[in-house]
Structures are given as C-alpha cells and as structure tokens.
MIVO-205394 format. One record per residue (C-alpha): residue in three letters; x, y negated, z negated. Coordinates in steps of 0.1 Angstrom, whole numbers, plus 5000, padded with zeros to 4 digits. Each point is the difference from the previous one (the first is absolute). Layout:
N
ALAXYZ;...
END
This chain:
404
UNK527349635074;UNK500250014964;UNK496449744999;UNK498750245023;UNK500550294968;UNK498949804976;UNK496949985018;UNK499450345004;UNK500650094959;UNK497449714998;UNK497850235018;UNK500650304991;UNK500149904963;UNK496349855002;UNK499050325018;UNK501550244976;UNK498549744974;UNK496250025020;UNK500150385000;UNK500750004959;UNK496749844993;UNK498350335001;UNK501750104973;UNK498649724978;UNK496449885015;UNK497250265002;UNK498149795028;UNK500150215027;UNK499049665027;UNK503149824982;UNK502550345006;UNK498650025037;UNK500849625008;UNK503450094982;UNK500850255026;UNK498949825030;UNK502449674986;UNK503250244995;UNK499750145036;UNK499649665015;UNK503049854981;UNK501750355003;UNK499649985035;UNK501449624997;UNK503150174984;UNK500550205027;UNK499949735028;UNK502349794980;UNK500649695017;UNK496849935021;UNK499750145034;UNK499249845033;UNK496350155001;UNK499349774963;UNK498350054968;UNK497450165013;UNK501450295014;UNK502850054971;UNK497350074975;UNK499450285021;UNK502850085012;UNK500750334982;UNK496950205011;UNK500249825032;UNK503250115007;UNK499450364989;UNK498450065036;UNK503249895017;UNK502050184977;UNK499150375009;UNK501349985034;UNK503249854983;UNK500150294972;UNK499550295027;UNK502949865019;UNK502249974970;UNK499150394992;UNK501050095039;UNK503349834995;UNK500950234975;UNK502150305011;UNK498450275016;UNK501850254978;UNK498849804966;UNK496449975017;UNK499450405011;UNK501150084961;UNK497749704989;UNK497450155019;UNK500550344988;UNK500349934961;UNK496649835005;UNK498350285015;UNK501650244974;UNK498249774975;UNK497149965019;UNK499450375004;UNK501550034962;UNK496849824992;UNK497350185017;UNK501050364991;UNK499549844961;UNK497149855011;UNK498650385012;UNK501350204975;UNK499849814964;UNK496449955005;UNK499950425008;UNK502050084970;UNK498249704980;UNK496550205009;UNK500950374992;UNK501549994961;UNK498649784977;UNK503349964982;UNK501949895029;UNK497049735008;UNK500249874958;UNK503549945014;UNK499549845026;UNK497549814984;UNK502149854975;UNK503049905024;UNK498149885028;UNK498749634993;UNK495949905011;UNK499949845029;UNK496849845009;UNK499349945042;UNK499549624990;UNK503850014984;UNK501350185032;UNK498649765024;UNK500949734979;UNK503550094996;UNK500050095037;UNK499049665009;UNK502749824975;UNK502650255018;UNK499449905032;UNK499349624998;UNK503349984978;UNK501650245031;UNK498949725027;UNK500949714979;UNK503350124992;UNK500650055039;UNK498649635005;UNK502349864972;UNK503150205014;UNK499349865036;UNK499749664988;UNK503050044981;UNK502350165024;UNK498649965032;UNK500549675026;UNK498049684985;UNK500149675009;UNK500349754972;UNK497649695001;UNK500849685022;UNK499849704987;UNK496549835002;UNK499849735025;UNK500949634993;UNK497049935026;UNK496650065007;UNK497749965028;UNK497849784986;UNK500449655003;UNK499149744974;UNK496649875010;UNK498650375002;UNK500350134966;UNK500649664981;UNK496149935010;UNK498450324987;UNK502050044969;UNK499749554991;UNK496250055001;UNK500250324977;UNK501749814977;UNK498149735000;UNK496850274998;UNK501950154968;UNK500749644986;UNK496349954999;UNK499150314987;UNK503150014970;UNK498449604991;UNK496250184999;UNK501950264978;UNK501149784978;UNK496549794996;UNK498250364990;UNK503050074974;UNK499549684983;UNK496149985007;UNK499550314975;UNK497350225005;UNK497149755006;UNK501849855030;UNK500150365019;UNK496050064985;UNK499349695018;UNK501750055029;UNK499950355006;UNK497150114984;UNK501650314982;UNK501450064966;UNK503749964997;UNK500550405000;UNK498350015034;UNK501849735019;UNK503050144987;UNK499450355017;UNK498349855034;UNK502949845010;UNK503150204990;UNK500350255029;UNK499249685025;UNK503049834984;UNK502250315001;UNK498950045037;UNK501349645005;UNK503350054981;UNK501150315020;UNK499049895033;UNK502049634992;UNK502650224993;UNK500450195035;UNK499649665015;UNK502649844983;UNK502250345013;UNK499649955032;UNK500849605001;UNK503650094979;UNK500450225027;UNK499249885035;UNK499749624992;UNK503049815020;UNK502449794979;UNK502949875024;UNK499649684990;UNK500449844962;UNK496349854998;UNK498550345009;UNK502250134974;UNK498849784979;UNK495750015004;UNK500550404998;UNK501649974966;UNK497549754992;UNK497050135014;UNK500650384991;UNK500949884961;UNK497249835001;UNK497450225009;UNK501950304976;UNK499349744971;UNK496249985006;UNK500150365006;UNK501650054966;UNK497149784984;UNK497150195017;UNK502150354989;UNK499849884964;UNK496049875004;UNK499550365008;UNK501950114974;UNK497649794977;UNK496750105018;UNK501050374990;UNK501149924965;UNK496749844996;UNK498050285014;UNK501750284979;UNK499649774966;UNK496350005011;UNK499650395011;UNK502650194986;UNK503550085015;UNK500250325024;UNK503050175018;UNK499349895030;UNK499549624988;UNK503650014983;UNK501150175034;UNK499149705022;UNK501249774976;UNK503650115002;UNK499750045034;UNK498849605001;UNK503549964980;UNK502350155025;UNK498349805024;UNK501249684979;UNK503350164998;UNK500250045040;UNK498849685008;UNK503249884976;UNK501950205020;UNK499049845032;UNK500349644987;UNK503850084994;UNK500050155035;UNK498149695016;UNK502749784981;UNK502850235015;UNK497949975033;UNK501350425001;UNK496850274993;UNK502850305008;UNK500150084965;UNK496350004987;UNK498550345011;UNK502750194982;UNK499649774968;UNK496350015002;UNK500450365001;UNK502150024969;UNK497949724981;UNK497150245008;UNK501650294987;UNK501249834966;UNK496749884994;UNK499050365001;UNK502450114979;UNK499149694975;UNK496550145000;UNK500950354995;UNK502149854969;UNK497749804988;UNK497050295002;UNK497349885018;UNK497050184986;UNK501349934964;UNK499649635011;UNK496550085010;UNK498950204971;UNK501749754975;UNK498049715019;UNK496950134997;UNK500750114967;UNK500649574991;UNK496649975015;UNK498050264981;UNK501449854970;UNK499149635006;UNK496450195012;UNK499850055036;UNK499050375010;UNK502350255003;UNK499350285028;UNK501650294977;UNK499350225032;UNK502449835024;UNK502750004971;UNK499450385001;UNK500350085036;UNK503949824994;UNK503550154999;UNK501450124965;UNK501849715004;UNK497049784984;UNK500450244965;UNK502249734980;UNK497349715008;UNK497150254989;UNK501350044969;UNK498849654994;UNK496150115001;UNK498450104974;UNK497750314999;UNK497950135012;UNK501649825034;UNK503450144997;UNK499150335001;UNK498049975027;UNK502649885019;UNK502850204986;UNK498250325004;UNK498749975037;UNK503749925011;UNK501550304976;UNK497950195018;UNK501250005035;UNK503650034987;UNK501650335009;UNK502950164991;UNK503149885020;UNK502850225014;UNK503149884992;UNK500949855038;UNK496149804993;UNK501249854959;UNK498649664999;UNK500649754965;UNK496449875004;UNK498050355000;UNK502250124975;UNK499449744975;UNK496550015008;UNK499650364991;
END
C-alpha cells in the first residue's frame, strides 16, 4: 500500500510540475504538450496500481471513466434524503430565479440613468464571448474529469494480474523472424560503421550525395525501423513461451541482442540529424525529433532490463514516465533558446542565419538574441515584442514578461 502512494505523489508531483511550465516558457506548442503530459500521468495517479484493462487504457482512464461516472453520480444524489433533496432543489431554484430577475432588471435600470449605468460600469468586470465559452469549456471538462477521477477512486476496480509466465508462441516461430533481423541489423550497424570511418568521400562515392543529404535521406527510414523493432520485440516478451531453461535462455539472448543493434541504428540517426542541422541550420521541429530519438534509446534500455528479467509488466508505465521527464527536461532546458542559440554559433562561424524564423519564435528566444548585433537584433526583438499583449494576472508568464 504504502509503494502504491508513493507512486501516486510521483505522479501527481510531475503533473503539478508539467502544468507550472506555463508559468515560465512562453511557447505556446511546449505549454500545450505540457498539458496533455499532466493529464496522462494525472490520470496514471488516479489508477494507481495498474488495472486489468493495461497501460493503454489507464492513460485514459479519467475522461474515459467520466461517461460511466454520471450514472454513478445521479445515483449517489438519489440516495440522499428526500427531505435534504426537495430543500436542495428548492435553494437552487431560488438562486436560479435570483439570477434571472437580475439578469432583466439591471440591464433596465443600467439603460434608463446614466449614473446608475457609470456604476455599473465600474463594478461589473468585461467579459468577452471568447472568455465565456472558454471558461465554460474549462468548467465543464474539469466537471467530467472530476467525476471520472472520483469513480476511479471510489468506485469497484480491479487491480492488474500478473503478466503471464507463458506465451503462445513457441520457440521456432519468433526465434526465426527476430535471428534474421538481427543478423539484417548486424550488417547494416558494420555498413554504419565503414561510412563513419570512410569520411565524406566514402558516402560521395557510394551514395552519390553530399554528406548533409545522405544524412537527411535516411533518418526517418531509420526511425521507421527503430519503432517498428520496437513493437516487435513487445510482442515476443509477451507471447513468446519460456517453460523450459534453453527458451529462457535464446529470448534473453536474442531479444538483448537485437535491442543492442537497435540502440546503434538509434544513435546513427541521431548522427544523420546532427549532421543535417550543422549543415542547414537547427529548427524546432529538428530538436523535437531528436529528443524523441532519445527516449527511444531510453525505452529500448528499458526493455533490455525487461528481456534480462524475461517480465515486460513494468515497461509501459515507465516508458510513460521516461516520456514525461524527458518533457519536462526539455521544458527545463528551453527548447527554442537551444535553437536560437545554435543558429546563433552558426551565423558567427558564417553560415546564414534566417532572422525571420527567429522572429516567428516564443519570447523565450530573447536571452540568445541578445547575442546579435544590430541591425539583426532588433529585427528580431521587435517582431516578437510585437505580438506580446498585456497578461491578466491568471495568464502571467516569466518569458513574456522579461521580454517586454
């Protein structure tokens, strides 16, 4: 019990922690990925210990749940007392009809003396139908989700069994497929290694692009090959049979060894994108598919240890929380200061530097720009001052408010 509330502060803590970056980045893409990470581990929180439907479902749990959850709600309400429900229901409509008779009759009054409308004016805040909606929205989603979080919490839930010690498939039929992908990455890890050493010559030679190019041709093939290596390598921890000590054995074997090459072709795209950014200039989304390259390293780390333990129970939840620091990392770390400050490095050893892109950035590029000399740095400076407004105090943000 008390590992199972540790957990939970784990997640809640990193969600509170996700939700805070608003208050420091300005990038509005880096807030929104923000939010999406603290309802997934807030809705991990809520599950607690995993449930029987898997990881899948409990990163969804909460909103899923929120459907299930009104009959459950409406039923707790009709098992209050009828004599605490009829005054209930009566207070409410004594507020509801409180409400519309002010509704009629300020406006009225508002309209016929200009003195009493100054008065108004000055008590009643400006609300905008884009704020209402907004607001109405945020009410209602946070209504739903607290229903969802409640059910979870105090309704019947089965807690996770135990993954199976066996699979259904037996050793010939996935130690064949995945021994000739390894032997397929082995090959390909050795040509790897012949380009890295061969310079840029060998890969002109061979194939008949700059460096730069090659290095961009073949990145998203190599992620492709990564991810889907990775599902494969799922499904054998999970269904492979291992009743007996030798298939025990060429799982581990097998499974480690394909994760190892994996890990190789993860870094050589890793490289390829370096290259291609030292060549064209470093971009958002560039930086973006790097990390996400590095939590795919990270994962396949994860499942070596899980091949070893010959038990993948364990890795969607920490895959999930991996993913989720490495957001908060980035967020830390402010992304689009990386990219100015890059680009930055290579305007000043003479590349180009696209002065535009910098401008269509976050606020939270301003301490790189300072670098630049003029006329640059204004242009920057001032195109993103620009679209700054004024924040309310629920909207404060560090980043706009040291740019201004």
């Amino acid at each position: 019990m008390l590992q199972g509330n540790w957990g939970r502060v784990w997640w809640v803590a990193l969600a509170l922690v996700l939700l805070g970056v608003g208050t420091v980045r300005g990038a509005g893409w880096l807030f929104a990925l923000c939010v999406v990470g603290a309802g997934v581990v807030g809705s991990l929180a809520v599950v607690g210990r995993r449930s029987v439907h898997g990881a899948w479902y409990d990163v969804i749990a909460v909103p899923f749940e929120s459907i299930s959850a009104i009959p459950w709600v409406y039923s707790a309400f009709g098992r209050i007392g009828d004599g605490t429900a009829r005054r209930s229901w009566r207070a409410g409509m004594s507020v509801a009809m409180t409400l519309a008779l002010l509704a009629v009759f300020v406006p009225l009054l508002g309209s016929a003396d200009a003195t009493f409308a100054k008065l108004l004016s000055a008590v009643t805040p400006q609300v905008d139908a884009a704020s209402v909606m907004r607001w109405i929205f945020t009410f209602v989603a946070l209504g739903f989700g607290s229903a969802g979080a409640m059910y979870l919490l105090a309704g019947p839930r089965s807690a996770a069994t135990r993954e199976s010690r066996g699979g259904s498939l037996r050793r010939l039929e996935w130690a064949l497929p995945v021994g000739a992908l390894t032997v397929l990455f082995a090959v390909f890890v050795i040509a790897q290694f012949v380009a890295l050493f061969g310079g840029d010559d060998y890969v002109q030679r061979t194939a008949n692009l700059t460096y730069a190019e090659y290095a961009r041709s073949g990145f998203w093939q190599l992620s492709m090959v990564t991810v889907l290596a990775l599902a494969i390598i799922a499904v054998v921890l999970r269904w492979a049979a291992r009743d007996f000590a030798v298939d025990r054995a060429w799982l581990r074997i097998l499974l480690c060894a394909i994760s190892v090459l994996s890990l190789i072709i993860v870094a050589s795209a890793l490289g390829r994108m370096w290259t291609y950014q030292q060549a064209y200039g470093f971009t958002v989304m560039r930086l973006l598919v790097e990390v996400c390259e590095l939590w795919l390293g990270l994962v396949y780390l994860l499942m070596i240890a899980a091949a070893l333990r010959l038990d993948g129970s364990w890795v969607p939840r920490a895959a999930i929380g991996t993913a989720m620091a490495t957001l908060l990392s980035l967020s830390v770390l402010n992304p689009e200061g990386i990219v100015a400050e890059r680009n930055i490095d290579r305007w000043e050893h003479g590349n180009n530097l696209d002065t535009a892109y910098l401008s269509r950035l976050s606020p939270d590029i301003v301490p790189a720009v300072e670098r630049l000399p003029e006329p640059q740095r204004s242009e920057v400076l001032d195109a993103i001052r620009l679209r700054l407004e004024e924040d309310t105090w629920q909207e404060w943000n560090l980043s706009r408010t040291n740019a201004r």
